[in-house]
NUVONU-570738 format. One line per 2 residues: number of its first residue (from 1); their letters; for each residue x, y, z of N, C-alpha, C. Coordinates in Angstrom, 2 decimals, padded with zeros to 5 digits. Atoms other than C-alpha are relative to their C-alpha. Example, Ala and Ser with C-alpha at 12.3 -4.5 7.8 and 13.67 -1.06 7.14 Angstrom:
BEGIN
1> AS> 000.89,-001.19,000.00,012.30,-004.50,007.80,000.90,001.20,000.00; -000.82,-001.19,-000.06,013.67,-001.06,007.14,-000.77,001.09,000.73
END
This chain:
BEGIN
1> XX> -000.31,000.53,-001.34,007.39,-017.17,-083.81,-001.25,-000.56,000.67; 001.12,000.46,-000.81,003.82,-017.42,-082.62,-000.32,-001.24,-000.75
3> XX> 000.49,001.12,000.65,003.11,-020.09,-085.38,000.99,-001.28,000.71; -000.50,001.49,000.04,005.74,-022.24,-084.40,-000.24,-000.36,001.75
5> XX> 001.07,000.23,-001.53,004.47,-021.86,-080.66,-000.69,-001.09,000.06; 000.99,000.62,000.28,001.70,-023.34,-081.87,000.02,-001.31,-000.36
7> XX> -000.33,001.29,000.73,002.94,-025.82,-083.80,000.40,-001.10,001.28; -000.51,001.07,-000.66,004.94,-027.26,-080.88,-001.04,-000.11,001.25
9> XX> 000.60,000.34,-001.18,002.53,-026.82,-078.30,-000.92,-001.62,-000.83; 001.13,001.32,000.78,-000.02,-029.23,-080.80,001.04,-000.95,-000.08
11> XX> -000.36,001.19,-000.23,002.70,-031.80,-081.09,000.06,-000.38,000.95; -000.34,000.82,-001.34,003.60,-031.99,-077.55,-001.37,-000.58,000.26
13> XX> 001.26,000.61,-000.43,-000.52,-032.54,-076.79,-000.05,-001.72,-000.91; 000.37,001.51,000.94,-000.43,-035.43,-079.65,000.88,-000.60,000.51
15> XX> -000.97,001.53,-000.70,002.52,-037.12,-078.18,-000.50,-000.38,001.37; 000.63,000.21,-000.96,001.39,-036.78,-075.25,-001.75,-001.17,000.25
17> XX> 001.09,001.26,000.57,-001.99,-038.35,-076.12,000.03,-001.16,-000.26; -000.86,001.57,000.96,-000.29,-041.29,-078.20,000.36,-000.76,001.47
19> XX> -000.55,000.69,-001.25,001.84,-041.82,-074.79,-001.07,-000.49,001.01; 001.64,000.62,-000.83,-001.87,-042.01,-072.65,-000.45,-001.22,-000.66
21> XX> 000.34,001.19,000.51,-003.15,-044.45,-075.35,001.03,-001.17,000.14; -001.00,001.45,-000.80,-000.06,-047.07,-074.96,-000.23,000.00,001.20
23> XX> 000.35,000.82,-001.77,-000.32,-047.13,-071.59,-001.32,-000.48,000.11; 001.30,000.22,-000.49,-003.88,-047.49,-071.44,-000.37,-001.48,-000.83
25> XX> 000.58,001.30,000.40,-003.98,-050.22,-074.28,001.19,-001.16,000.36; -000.53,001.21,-000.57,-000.91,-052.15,-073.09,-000.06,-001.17,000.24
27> XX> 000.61,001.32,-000.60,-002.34,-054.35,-070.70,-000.87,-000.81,-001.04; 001.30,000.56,001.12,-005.44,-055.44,-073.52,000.84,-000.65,-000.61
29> XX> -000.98,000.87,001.00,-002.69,-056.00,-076.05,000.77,-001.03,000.35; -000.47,001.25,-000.83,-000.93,-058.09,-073.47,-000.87,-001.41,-000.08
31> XX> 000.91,000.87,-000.18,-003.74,-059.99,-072.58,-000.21,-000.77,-001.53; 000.35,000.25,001.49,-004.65,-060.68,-076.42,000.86,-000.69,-000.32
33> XX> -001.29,001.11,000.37,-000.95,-061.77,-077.01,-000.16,-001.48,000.63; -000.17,001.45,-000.58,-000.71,-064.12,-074.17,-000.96,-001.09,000.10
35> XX> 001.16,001.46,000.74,-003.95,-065.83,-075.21,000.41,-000.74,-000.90; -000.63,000.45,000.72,-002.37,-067.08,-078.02,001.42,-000.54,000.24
37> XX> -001.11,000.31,-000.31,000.47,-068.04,-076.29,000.32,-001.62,000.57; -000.14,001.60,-000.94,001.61,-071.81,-074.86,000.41,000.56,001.08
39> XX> -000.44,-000.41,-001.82,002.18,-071.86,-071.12,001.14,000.82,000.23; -001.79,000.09,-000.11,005.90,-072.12,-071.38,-000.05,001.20,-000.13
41> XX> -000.53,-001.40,000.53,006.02,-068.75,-073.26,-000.87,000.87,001.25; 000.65,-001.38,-000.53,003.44,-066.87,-071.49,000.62,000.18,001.61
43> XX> -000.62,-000.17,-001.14,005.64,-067.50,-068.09,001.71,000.22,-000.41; -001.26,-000.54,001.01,008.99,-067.08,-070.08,000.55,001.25,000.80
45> XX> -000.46,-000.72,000.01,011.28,-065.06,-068.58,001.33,000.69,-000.58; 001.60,-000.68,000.16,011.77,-062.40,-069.73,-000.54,000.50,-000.35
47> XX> 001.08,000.73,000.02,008.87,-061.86,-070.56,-000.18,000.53,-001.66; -000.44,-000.31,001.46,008.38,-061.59,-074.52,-001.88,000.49,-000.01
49> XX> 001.23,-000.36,000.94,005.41,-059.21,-075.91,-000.85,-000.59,-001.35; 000.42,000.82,001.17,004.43,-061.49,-078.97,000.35,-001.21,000.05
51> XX> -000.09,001.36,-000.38,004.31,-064.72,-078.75,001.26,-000.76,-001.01; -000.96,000.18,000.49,007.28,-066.53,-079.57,-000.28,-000.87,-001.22
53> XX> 000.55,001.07,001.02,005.16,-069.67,-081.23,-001.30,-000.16,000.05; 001.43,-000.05,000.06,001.63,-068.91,-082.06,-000.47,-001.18,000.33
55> XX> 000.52,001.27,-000.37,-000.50,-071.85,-080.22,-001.36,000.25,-000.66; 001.52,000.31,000.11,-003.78,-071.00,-081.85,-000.85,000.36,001.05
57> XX> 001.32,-000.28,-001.57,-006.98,-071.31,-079.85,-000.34,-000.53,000.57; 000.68,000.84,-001.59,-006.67,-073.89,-077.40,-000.48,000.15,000.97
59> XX> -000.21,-001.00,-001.32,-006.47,-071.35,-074.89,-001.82,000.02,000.59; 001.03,-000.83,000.01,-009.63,-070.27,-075.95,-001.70,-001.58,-000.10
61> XX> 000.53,001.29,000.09,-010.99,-073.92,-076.80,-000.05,-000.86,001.41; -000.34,000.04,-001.04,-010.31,-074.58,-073.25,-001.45,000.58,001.00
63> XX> 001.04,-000.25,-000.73,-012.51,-072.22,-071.80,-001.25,-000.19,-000.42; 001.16,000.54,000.31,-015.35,-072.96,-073.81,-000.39,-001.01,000.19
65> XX> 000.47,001.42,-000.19,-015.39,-076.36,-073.00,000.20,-000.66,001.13; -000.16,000.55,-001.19,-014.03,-077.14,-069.56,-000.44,-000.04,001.03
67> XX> 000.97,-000.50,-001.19,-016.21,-075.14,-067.39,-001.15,000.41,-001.05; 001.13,-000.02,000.66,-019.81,-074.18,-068.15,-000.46,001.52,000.04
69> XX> -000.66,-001.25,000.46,-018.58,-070.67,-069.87,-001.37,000.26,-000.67; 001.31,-000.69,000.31,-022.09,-070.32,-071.63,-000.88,-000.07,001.06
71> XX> 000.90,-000.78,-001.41,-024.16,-070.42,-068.44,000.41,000.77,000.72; -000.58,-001.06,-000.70,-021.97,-068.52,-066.74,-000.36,001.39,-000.67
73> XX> -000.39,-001.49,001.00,-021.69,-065.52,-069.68,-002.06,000.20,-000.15; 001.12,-000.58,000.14,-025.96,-066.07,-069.97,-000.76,000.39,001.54
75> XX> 000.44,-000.70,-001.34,-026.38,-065.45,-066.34,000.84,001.36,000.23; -000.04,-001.12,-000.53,-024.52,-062.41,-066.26,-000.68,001.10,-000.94
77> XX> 000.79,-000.89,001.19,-026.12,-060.83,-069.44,-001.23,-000.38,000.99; 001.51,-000.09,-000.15,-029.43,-061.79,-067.95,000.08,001.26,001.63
79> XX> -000.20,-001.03,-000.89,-028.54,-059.79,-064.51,000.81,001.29,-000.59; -000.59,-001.11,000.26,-026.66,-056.81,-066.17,-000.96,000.55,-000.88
81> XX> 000.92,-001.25,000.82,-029.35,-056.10,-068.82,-001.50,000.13,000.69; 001.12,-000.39,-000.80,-032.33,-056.51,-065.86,000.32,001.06,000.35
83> XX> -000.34,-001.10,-000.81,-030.63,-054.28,-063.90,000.54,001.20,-000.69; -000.20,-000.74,000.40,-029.49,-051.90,-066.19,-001.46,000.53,-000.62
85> XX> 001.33,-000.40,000.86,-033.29,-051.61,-067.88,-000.53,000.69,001.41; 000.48,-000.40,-001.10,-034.53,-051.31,-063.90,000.82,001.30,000.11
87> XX> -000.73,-000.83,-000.31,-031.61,-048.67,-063.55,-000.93,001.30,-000.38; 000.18,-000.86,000.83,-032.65,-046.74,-066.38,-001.35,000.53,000.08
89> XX> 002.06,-000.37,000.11,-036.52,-046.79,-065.68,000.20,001.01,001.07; 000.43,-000.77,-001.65,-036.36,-045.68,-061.72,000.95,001.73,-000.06
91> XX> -000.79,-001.22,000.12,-033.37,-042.88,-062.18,-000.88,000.82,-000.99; 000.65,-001.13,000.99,-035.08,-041.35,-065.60,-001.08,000.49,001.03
93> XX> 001.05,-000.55,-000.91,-038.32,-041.42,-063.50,000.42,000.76,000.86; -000.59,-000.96,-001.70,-037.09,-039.84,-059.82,000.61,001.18,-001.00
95> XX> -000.83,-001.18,000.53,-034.46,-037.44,-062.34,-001.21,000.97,-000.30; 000.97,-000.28,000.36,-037.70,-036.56,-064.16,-000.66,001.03,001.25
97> XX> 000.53,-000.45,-000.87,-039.30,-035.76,-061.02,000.82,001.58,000.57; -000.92,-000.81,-000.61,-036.50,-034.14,-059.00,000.46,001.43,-000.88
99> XX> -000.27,-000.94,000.84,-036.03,-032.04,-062.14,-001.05,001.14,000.16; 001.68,-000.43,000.75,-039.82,-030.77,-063.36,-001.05,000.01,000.74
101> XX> 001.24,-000.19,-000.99,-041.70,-030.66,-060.18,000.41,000.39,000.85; 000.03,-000.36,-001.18,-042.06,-028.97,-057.25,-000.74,-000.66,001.23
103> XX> 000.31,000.74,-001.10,-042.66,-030.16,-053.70,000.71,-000.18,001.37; -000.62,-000.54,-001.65,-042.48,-029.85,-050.12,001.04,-001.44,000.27
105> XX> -001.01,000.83,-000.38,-039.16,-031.64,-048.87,000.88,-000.36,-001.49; -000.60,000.44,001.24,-037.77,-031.77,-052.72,001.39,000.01,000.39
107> XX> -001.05,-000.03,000.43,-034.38,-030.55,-052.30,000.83,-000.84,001.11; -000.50,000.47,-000.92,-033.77,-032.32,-048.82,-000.16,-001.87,-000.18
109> XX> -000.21,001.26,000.57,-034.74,-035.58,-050.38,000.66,-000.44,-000.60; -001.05,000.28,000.55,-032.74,-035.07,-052.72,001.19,-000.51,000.54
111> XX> -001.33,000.11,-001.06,-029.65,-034.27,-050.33,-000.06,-001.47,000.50; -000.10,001.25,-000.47,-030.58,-037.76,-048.68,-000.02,-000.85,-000.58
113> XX> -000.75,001.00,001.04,-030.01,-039.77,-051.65,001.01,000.05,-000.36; -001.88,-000.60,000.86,-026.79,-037.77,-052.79,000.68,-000.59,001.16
115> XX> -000.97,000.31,-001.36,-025.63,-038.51,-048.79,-000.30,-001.71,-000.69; -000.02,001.24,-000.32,-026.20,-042.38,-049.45,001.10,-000.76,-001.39
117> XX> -001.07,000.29,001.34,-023.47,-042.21,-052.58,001.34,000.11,000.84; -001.51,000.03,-001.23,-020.91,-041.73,-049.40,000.18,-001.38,000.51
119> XX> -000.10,001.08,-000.97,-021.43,-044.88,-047.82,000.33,-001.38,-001.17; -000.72,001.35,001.32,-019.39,-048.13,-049.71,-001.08,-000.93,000.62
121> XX> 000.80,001.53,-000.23,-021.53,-050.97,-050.38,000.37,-000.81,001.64; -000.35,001.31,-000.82,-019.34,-053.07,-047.98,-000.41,000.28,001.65
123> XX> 000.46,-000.18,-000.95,-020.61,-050.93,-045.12,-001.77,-000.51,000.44; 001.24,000.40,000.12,-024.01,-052.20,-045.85,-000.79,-001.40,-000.77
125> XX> 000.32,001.26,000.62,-023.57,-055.71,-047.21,-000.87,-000.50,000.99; 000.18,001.16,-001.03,-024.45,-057.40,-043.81,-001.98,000.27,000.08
127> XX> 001.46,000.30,000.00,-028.40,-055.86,-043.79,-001.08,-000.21,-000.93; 000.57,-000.26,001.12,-028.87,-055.72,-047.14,-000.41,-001.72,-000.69
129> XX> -000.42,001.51,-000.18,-027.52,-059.77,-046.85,-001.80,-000.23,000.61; 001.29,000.91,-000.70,-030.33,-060.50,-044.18,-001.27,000.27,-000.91
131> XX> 001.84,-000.40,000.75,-033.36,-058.70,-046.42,000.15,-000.60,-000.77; -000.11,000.75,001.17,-032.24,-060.80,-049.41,-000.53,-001.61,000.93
133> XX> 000.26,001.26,-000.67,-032.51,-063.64,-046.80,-001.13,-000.27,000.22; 001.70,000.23,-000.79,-035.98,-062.86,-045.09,-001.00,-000.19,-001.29
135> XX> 001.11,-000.21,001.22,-037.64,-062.23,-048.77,000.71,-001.32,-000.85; -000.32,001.48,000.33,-036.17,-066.18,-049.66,000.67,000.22,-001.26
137> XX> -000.64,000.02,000.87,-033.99,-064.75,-052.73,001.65,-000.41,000.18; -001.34,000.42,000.32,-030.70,-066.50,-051.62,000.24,-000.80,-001.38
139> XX> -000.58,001.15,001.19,-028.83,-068.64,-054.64,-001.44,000.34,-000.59; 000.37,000.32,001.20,-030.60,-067.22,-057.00,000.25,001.41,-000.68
141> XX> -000.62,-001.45,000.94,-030.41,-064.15,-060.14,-000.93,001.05,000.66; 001.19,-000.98,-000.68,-033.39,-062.42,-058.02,001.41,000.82,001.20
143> XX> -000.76,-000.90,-000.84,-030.69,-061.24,-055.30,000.92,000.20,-000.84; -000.13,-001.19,000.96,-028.90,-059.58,-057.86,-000.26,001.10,-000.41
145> XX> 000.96,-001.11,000.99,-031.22,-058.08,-059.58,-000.40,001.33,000.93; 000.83,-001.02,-000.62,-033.55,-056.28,-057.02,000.82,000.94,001.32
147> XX> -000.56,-000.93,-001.27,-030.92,-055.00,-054.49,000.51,001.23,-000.93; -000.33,-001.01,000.98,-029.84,-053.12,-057.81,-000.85,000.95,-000.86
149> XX> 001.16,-000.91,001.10,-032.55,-051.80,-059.20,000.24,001.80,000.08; 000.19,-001.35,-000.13,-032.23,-048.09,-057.75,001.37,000.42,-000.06
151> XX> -000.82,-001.14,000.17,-029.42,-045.84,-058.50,000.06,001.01,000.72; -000.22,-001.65,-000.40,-028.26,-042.52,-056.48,000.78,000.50,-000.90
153> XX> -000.46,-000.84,001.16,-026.01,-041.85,-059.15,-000.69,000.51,-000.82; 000.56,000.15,000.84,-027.90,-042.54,-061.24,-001.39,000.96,-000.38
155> XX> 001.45,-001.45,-000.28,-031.04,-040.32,-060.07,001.14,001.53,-000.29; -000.69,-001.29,000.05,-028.43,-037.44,-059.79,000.26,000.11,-001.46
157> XX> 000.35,-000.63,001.57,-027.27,-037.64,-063.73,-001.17,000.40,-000.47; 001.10,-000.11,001.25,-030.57,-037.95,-065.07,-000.46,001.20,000.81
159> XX> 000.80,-001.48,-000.70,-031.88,-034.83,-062.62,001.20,000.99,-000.72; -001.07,-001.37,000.29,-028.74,-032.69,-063.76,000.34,-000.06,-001.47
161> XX> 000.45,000.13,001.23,-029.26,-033.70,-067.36,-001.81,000.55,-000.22; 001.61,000.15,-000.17,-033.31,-033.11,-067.14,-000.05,001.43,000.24
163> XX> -000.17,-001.16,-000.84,-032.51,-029.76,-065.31,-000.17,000.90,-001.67; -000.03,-001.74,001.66,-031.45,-028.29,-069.20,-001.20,-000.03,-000.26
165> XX> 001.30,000.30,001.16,-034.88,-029.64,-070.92,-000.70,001.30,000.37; 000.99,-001.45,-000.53,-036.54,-026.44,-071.43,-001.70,-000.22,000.63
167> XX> 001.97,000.71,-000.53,-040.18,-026.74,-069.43,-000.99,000.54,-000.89; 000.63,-000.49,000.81,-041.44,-024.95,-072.15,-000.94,-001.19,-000.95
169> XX> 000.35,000.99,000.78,-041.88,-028.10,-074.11,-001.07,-000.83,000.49; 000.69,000.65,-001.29,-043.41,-029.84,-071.01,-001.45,000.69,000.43
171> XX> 001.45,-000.61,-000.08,-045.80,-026.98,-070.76,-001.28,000.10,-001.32; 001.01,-000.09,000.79,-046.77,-027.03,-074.03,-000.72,-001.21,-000.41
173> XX> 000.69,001.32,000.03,-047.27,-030.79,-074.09,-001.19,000.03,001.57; 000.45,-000.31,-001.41,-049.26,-030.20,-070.67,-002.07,000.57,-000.59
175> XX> 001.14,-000.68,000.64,-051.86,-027.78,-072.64,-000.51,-000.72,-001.27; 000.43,001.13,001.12,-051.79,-030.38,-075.82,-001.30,-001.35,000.82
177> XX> 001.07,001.14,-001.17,-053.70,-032.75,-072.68,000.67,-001.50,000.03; -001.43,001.47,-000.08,-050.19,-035.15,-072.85,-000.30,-000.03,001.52
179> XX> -000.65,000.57,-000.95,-050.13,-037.33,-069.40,000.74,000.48,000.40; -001.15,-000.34,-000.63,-047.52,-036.68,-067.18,000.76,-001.16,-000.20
181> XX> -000.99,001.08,000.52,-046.09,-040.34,-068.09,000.24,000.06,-001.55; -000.47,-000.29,001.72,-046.93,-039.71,-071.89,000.75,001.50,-000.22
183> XX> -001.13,-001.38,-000.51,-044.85,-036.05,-071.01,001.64,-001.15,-000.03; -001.45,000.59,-000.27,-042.04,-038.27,-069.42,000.55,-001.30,-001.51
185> XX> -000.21,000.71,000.71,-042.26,-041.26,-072.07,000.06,000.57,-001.64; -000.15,-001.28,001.54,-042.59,-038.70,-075.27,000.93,000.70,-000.54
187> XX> -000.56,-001.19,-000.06,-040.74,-036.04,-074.99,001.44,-000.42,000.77; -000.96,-000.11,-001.10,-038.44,-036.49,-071.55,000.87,-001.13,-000.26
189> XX> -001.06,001.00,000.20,-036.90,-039.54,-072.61,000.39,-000.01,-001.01; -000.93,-000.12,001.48,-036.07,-039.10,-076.44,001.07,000.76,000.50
191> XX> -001.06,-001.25,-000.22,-034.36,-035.81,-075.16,001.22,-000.15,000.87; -000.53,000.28,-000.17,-032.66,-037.78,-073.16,000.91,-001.12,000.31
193> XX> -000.60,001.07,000.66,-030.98,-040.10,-075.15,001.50,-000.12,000.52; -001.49,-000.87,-000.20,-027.08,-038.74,-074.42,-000.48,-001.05,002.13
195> XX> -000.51,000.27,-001.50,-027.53,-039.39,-070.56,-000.55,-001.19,000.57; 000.32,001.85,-000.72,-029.28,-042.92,-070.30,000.85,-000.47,-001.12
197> XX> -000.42,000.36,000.40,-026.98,-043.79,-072.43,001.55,-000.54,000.73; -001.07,000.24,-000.39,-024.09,-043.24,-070.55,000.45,-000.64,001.37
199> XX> 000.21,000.69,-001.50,-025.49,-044.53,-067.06,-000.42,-001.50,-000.52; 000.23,001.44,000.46,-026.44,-047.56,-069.12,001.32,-000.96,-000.19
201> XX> -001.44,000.91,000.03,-022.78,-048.67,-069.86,000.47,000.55,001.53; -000.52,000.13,-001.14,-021.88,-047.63,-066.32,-000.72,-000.60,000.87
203> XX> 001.29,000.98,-000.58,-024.91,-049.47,-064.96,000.28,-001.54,-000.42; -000.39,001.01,000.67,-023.77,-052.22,-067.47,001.09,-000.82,000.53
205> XX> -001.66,000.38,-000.18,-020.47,-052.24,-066.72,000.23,-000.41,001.98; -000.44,000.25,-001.61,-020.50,-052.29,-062.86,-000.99,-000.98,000.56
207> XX> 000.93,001.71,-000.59,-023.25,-055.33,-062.67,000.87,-000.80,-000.68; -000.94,000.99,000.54,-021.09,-057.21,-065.18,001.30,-000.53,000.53
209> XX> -001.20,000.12,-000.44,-017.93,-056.80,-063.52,-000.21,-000.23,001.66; 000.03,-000.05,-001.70,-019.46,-057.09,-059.65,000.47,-001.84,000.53
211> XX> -000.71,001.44,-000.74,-017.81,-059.80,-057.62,-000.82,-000.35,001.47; 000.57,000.76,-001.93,-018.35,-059.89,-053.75,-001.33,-000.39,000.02
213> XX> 001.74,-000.01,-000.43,-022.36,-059.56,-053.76,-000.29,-001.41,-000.79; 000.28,001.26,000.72,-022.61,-062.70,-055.93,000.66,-001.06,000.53
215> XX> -000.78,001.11,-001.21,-019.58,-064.68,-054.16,-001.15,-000.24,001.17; 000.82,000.45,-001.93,-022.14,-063.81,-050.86,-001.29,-000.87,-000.37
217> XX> 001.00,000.62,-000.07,-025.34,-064.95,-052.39,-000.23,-001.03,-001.11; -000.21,001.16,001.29,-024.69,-067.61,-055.16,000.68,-001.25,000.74
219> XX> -000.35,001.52,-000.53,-024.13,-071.24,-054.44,000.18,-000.80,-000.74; -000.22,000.66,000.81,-024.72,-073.14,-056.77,000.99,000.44,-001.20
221> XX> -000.55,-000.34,001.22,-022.62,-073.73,-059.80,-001.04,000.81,-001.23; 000.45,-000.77,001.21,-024.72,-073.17,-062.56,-000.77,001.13,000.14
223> XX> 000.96,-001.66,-000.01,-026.33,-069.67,-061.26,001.28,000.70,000.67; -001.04,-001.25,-000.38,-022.62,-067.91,-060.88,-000.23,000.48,-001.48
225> XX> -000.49,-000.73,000.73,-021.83,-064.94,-062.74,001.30,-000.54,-000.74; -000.71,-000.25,000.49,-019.23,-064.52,-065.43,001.39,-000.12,000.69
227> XX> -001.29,000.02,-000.90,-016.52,-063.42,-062.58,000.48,-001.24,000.84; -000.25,000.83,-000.40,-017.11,-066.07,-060.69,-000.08,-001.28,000.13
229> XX> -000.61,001.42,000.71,-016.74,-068.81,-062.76,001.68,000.13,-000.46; -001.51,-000.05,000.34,-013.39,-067.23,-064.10,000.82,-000.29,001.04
231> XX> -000.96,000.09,-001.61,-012.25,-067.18,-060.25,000.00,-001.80,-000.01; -000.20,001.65,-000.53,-013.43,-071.15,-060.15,001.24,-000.46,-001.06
233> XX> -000.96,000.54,000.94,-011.74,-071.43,-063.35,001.40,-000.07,000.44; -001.75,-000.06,-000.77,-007.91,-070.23,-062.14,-000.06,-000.77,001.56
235> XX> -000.70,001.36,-001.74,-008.69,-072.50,-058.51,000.09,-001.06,-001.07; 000.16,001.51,000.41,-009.69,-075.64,-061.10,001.50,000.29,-000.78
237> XX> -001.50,000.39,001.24,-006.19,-074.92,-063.72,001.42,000.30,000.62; -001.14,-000.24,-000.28,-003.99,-073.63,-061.61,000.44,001.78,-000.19
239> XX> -000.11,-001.21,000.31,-002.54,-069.75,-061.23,001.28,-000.19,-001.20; -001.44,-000.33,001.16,000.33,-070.58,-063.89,-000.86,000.04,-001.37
241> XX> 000.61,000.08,001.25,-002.05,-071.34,-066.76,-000.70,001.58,-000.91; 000.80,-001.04,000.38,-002.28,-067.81,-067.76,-000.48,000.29,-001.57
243> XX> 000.38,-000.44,001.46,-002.57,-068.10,-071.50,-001.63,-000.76,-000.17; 001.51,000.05,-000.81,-006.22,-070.06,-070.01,-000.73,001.34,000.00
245> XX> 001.09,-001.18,-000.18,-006.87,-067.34,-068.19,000.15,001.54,-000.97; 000.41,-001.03,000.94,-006.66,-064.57,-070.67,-000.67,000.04,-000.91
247> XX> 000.71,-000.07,000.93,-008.47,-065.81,-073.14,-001.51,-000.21,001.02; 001.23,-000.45,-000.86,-011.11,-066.18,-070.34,-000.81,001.38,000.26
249> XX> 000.51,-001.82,-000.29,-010.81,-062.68,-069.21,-000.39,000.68,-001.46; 000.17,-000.87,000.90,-010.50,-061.40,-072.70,-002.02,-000.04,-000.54
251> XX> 001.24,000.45,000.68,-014.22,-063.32,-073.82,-000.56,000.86,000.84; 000.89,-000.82,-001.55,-015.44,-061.99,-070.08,-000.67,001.71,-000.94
253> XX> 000.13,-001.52,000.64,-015.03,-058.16,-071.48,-000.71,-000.09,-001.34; 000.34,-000.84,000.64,-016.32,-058.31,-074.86,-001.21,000.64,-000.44
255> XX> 001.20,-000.42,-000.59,-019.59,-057.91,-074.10,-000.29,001.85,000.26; 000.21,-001.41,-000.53,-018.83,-054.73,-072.35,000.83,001.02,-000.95
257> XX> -000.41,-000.90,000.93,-016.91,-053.63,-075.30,-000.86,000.39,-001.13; 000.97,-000.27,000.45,-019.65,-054.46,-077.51,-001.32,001.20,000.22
259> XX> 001.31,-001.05,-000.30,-022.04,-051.89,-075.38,000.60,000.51,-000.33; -000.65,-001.42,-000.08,-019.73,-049.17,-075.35,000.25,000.29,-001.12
261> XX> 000.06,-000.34,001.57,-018.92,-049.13,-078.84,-001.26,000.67,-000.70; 001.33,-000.11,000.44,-022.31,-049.20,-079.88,-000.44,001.11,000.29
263> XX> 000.64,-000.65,-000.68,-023.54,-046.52,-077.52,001.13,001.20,000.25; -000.78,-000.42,-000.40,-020.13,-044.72,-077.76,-000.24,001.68,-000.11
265> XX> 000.23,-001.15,000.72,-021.29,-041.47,-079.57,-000.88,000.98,001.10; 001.10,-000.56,-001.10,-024.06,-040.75,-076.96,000.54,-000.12,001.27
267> XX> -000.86,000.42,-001.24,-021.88,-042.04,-073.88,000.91,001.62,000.01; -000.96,-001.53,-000.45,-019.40,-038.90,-074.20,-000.94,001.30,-000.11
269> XX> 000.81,-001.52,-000.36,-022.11,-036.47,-075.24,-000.87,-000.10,001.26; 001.32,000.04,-001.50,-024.31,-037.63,-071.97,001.17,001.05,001.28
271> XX> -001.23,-000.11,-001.43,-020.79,-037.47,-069.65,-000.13,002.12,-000.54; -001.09,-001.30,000.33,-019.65,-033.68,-071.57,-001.42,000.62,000.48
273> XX> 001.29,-000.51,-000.54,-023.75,-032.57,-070.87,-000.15,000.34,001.09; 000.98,000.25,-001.16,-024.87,-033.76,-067.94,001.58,000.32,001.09
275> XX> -000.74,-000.96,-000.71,-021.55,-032.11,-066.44,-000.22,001.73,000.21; -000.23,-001.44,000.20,-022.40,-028.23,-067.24,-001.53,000.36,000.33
277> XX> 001.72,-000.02,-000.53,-026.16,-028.44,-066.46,-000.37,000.28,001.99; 000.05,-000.08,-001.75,-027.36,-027.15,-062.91,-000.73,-000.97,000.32
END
């Protein structure tokens, strides 16, 4: 009796599971179909999951050639992997710190970075707007970049990851006559491989995919982002042309599928870590 308990509790979790994955890949598989789709079909009601008459890759021949889909895709790689390298430097550093040193006002400094993870960007576009203004980085990849450089999340993983590293190691590199940067660059950052890993695709992922802050300070055509060339794209074709825009969106992402893959192994052990650590 207890075995078959068992038994059914483990199928219900796997169906259950299975049922999370369809829903979750759905939409993708959608998207993927109706790239390959002619207009007609991909508005077809209703509405058919596989394309009724494979069109090939006009869709896709389209966006490569109608708008200027490689400056767009090398201006947002060039702002997502600044700002993710800046991410990764200033958080390891400060985590580093906030971790492995002591000091008057430490934990209340802290607190006043953790308080500034409450407040939404959009409450703080308008002064953050004028300092990009006064320091002459409108319309260009510089206001991007440098309003992003610092992390509060980002300081908080790497301090609550940093927190396990035994100081033992730290002390004994200390008495070896290691730096305190050749300490942090040695030691403190191999060890923590797992948790810049996983602020790197969420660092990655949320400059790649950012919209408003680039709508506010981008002007010109050829210095938009990724997003918002796809946005010019659906004003220039029209909102019906969706088998266009999916093969747009789909190119947009694979970039960010490419990190995550890559980095996938270390991404869940950073997240399952740098949760259980004080």
């Amino acid at each position: 009796m207890h075995n078959r308990m068992e038994t059914l509790k483990t199928v219900i979790k796997a169906v259950a599971c299975l049922a999370i994955c369809v829903i979750m890949l759905a939409p993708f598989v959608w998207m993927v179909s109706t790239s390959f789709k002619y207009n007609w079909d991909a508005i077809s009601f209703p509405p058919r999951f596989l394309p009724q008459e494979f069109a090939g890759f006009g869709a896709y021949k389209r966006v490569l050639t109608e708008i200027p889909f490689g400056r767009f895709l090398s201006n947002s790689v060039i702002v997502a992997v600044a700002v993710t390298v800046g991410v990764l430097f200033t958080s390891s550093l400060a985590g580093y710190i906030f971790a492995k040193f002591d000091f008057w006002g430490k934990e209340q400094i802290f607190l006043g970075i953790l308080a500034t993870m409450m407040i939404p960007f959009q409450v703080i576009v308008i002064p953050v707007y004028i300092l990009v203004y006064q320091m002459k980085m409108l319309n260009t990849l510089w206001a991007l970049i440098i309003p992003r450089l610092v992390s509060a999340y980002g300081i908080f993983l790497m301090r609550q990851f940093m927190s396990g590293i035994p100081s033992a190691l730290i002390d004994a590199a200390r008495i070896d006559g290691c730096s305190e940067f050749g300490i942090y660059a040695r030691i403190v950052l191999p060890l923590s491989k797992p948790a810049l890993s996983a602020l790197g695709i969420f660092t990655f992922m949320a400059s790649w995919d950012d919209f408003l802050w680039p709508l506010l300070v981008l002007d010109d055509l050829p210095k938009r982002t990724l997003p918002l060339g796809l946005a010019l794209f659906r004003q220039q074709f029209g909102m019906m042309d969706w088998n266009v825009i999916m093969a747009g969106t789909l190119l947009s992402i694979l970039p960010v599928l490419i990190v995550f893959f890559a980095a996938q192994k270390n991404f869940i052990e950073g997240i399952a870590l740098s949760g259980i650590k004080g």
